[in-house]
C-alpha positions in Angstrom: 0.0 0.0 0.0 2.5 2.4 0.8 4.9 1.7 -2.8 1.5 2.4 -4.4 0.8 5.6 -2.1 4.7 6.8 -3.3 3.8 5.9 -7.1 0.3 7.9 -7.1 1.9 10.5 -5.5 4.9 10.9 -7.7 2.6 11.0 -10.8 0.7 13.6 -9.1 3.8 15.7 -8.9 4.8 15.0 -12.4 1.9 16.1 -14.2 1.8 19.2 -11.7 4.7 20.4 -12.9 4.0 19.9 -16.8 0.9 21.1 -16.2 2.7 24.5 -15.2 5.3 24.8 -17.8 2.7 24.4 -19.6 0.6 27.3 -18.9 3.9 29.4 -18.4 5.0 28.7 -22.3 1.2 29.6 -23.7 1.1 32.4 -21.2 4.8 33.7 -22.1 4.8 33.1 -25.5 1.8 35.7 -27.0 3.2 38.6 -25.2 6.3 38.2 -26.8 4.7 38.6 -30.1 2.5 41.9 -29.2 5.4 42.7 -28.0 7.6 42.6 -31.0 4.2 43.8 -33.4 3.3 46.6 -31.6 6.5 48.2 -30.5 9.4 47.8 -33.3 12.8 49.1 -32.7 14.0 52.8 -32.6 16.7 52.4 -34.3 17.6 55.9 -35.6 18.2 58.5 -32.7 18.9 62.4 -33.6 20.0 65.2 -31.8 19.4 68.7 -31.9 23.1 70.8 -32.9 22.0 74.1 -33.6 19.6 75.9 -36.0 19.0 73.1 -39.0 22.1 71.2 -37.5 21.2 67.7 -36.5 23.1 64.4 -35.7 21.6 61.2 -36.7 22.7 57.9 -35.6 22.1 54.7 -36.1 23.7 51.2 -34.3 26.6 51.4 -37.1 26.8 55.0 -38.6 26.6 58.6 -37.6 26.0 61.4 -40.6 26.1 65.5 -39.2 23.9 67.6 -41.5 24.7 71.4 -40.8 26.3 71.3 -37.3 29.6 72.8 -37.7 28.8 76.6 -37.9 29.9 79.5 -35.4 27.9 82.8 -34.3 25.6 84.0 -37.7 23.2 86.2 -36.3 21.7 86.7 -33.1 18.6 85.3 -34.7 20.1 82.0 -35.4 20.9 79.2 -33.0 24.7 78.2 -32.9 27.0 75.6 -30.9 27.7 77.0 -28.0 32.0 77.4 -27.8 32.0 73.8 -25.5 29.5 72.1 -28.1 32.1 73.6 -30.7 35.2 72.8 -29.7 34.2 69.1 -29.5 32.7 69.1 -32.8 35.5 70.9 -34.7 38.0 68.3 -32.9 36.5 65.8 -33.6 36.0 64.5 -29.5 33.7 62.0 -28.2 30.7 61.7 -28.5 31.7 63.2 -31.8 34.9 61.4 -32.8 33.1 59.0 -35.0 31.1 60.2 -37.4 31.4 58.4 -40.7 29.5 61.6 -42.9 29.6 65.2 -43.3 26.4 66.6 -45.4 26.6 71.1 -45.4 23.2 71.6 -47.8 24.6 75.5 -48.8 27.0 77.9 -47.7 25.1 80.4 -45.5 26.6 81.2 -41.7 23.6 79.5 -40.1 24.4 76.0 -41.3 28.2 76.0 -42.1 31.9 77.3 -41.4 34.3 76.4 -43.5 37.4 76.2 -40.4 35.0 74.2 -38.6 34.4 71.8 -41.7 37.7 71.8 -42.2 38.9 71.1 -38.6 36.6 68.1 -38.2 38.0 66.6 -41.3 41.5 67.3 -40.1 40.9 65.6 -36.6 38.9 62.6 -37.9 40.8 61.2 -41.0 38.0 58.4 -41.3 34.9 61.2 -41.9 33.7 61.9 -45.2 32.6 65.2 -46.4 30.1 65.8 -49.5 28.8 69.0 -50.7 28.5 71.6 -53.6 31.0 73.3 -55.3 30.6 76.4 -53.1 30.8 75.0 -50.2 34.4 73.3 -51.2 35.1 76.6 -52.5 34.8 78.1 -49.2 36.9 75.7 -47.6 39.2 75.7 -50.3 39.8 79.5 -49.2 39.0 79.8 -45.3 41.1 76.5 -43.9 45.1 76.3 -44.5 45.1 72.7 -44.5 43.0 72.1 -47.2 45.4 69.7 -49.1 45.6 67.2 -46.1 41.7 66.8 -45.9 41.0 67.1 -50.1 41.3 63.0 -50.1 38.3 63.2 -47.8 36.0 65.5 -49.7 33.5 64.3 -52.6 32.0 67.5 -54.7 28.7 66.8 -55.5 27.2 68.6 -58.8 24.0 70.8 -57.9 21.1 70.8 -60.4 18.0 72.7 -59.6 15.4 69.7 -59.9 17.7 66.9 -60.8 19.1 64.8 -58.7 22.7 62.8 -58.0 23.5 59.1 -55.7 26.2 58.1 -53.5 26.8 55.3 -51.3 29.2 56.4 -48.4 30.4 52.8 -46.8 26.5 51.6 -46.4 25.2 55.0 -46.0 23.3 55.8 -49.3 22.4 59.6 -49.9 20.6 61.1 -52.9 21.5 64.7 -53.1 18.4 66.9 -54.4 19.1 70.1 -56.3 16.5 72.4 -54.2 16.3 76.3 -55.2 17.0 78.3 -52.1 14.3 80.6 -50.3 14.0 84.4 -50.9 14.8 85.6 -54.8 17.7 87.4 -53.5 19.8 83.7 -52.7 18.8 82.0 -56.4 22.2 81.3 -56.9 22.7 79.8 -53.6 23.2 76.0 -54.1 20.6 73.9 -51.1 21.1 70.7 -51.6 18.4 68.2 -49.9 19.5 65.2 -48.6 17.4 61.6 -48.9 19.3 59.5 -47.1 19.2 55.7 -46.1 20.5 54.6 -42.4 19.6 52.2 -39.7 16.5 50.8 -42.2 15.1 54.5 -42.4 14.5 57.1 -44.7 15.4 60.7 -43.4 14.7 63.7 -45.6 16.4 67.0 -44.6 15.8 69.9 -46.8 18.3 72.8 -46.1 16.5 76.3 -46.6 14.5 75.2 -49.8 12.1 77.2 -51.6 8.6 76.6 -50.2 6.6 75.7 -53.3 5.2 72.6 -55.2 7.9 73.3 -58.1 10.6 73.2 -56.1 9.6 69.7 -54.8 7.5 68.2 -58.0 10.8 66.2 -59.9 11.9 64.2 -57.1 8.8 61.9 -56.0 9.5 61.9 -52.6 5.8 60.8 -51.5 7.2 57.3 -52.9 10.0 57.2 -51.2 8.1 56.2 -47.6 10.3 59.0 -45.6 10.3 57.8 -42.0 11.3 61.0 -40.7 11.5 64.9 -42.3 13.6 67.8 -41.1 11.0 70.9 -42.2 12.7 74.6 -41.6 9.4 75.6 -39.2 7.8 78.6 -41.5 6.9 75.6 -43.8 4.5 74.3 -41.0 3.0 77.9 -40.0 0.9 78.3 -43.0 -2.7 75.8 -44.3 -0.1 76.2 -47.9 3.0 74.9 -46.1 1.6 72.3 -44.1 -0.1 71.3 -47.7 3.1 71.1 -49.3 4.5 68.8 -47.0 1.9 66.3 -47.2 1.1 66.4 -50.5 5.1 66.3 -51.6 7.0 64.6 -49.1 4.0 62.8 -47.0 6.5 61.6 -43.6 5.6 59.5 -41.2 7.4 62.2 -38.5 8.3 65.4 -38.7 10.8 67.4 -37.0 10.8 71.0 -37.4 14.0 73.3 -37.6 15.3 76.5 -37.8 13.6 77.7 -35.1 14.8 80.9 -33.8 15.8 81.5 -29.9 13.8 84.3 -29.9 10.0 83.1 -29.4 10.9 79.7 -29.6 8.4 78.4 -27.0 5.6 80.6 -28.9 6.4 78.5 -32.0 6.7 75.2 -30.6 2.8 75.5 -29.2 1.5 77.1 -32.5 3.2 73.9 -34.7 2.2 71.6 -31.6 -1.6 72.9 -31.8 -1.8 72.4 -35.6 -0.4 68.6 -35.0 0.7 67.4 -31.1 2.8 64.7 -32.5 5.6 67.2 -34.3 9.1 67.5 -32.7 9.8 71.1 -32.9 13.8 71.3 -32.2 15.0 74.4 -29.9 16.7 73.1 -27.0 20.5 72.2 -28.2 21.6 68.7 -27.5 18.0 67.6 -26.8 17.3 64.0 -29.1 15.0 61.7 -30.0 14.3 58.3 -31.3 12.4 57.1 -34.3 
């Protein structure tokens, strides 16, 4: 009686316990899923530089768009001389970025000694840009033969556009017209670029109409995330443009002026509460 006690129980036992791992696998296992459906990796995260300056990384690659500039104009955000110092050499956090992208010339988005610097104190980053902004370099920075071999010239074309693949980081280069009459010959280059599994868009100072925009298709390019200069996102006509032409999932907005700054960010917010509006420097977020 008592082997046959010690048998019943030990059954007992072992169907308890597969009973329960069980339940813990069918219990475990669906949130797991809903898990992985309903929140996908960030993988792109970007910080705020200064004015249209942004840093975007991903797990494997870094690209700076417009961050190494110096006082413009009171009206324009700039890297404060800290920020600068470790951007121009080259110091961590920012001591490897792969890819340099200036989209024109103007004081608000690019200095050709800081450019130049950067290059100079990271041999491994590339820079591409327009003619003029080389040209600038070519002139303002000493040391220009030592840095040439890192520096691709890119051809701008008012609505045509050029492709590069920088070591896995693909950029199309988009011949925009710059704002304002008075800056036609400016050369803004937009930038379409491919890191991380995402699409970013960042369009320099470009013109805000449908012309401007109409050669490049960008509603078929399925744009993750858009870096707007702000004015575009004031107006019923801007706010059109965008969707109609560019059509992103998220959009940050830029160029945002320290003066009135938090008067801007809660008219954009009230037209659309899930914008980003960029004015606090170094403040980042993930997409």
């Amino acid at each position: 009686m008592n082997q046959r006690i010690k048998i019943r129980l030990s059954l007992a036992v072992l169907l308890s316990l597969v009973f329960a791992v069980s339940v813990c696998s069918q219990k475990d296992a669906p949130a797991v899923i809903r898990d992985s459906a309903t929140r996908p990796e960030k993988s792109i995260k970007v910080t705020y530089i200064a004015n249209e300056g942004v840093l975007i990384e991903s797990a494997q690659k870094r690209v700076l768009i417009d961050g190494l500039h110096r006082f413009y104009k009171d009206a324009y955000a700039y890297p404060p001389d800290e920020l600068r110092s470790l951007l121009e050499n080259a110091r961590s956090p920012y001591d490897k970025i792969d890819l340099l992208l200036v989209s024109h010339i103007h004081g608000d988005h690019f200095h050709p000694k800081s450019v130049g610097l950067h290059l100079s104190n990271n041999p491994k980053t590339k820079l591409a840009a327009s003619g003029q902004v080389i040209s600038e370099i070519i002139k303002e920075f000493g040391e220009f033969d030592s840095i040439n071999p890192q520096i691709q010239t890119v051809t701008h074309r008012w609505k045509t556009s050029s492709e590069f693949d920088f070591d896995g980081i693909n950029v199309k280069f988009l011949g925009l017209r710059h704002a304002n009459e008075r800056f036609k010959r400016i050369e803004n280059f937009g930038h379409l670029i491919q890191i991380g599994g995402k699409t970013i868009l960042h369009i320099g100072d470009a013109d805000m109409t449908g012309e401007n925009f109409s050669t490049f298709g960008l509603r078929n390019e399925n744009i993750d995330l858009a870096f707007i200069p702000f004015w575009f996102l004031m107006s019923e006509e801007g706010r059109l443009l965008v969707k109609n032409q560019i059509g992103p999932k998220h959009i940050v907005a830029v160029h945002v002026s320290p003066d009135g700054a938090k008067k801007v960010k809660e008219d954009l917010q009230k037209h659309n509460p899930e914008i980003t509006v960029f004015t606090n420097i170094l403040e980042s977020a993930s997409f």
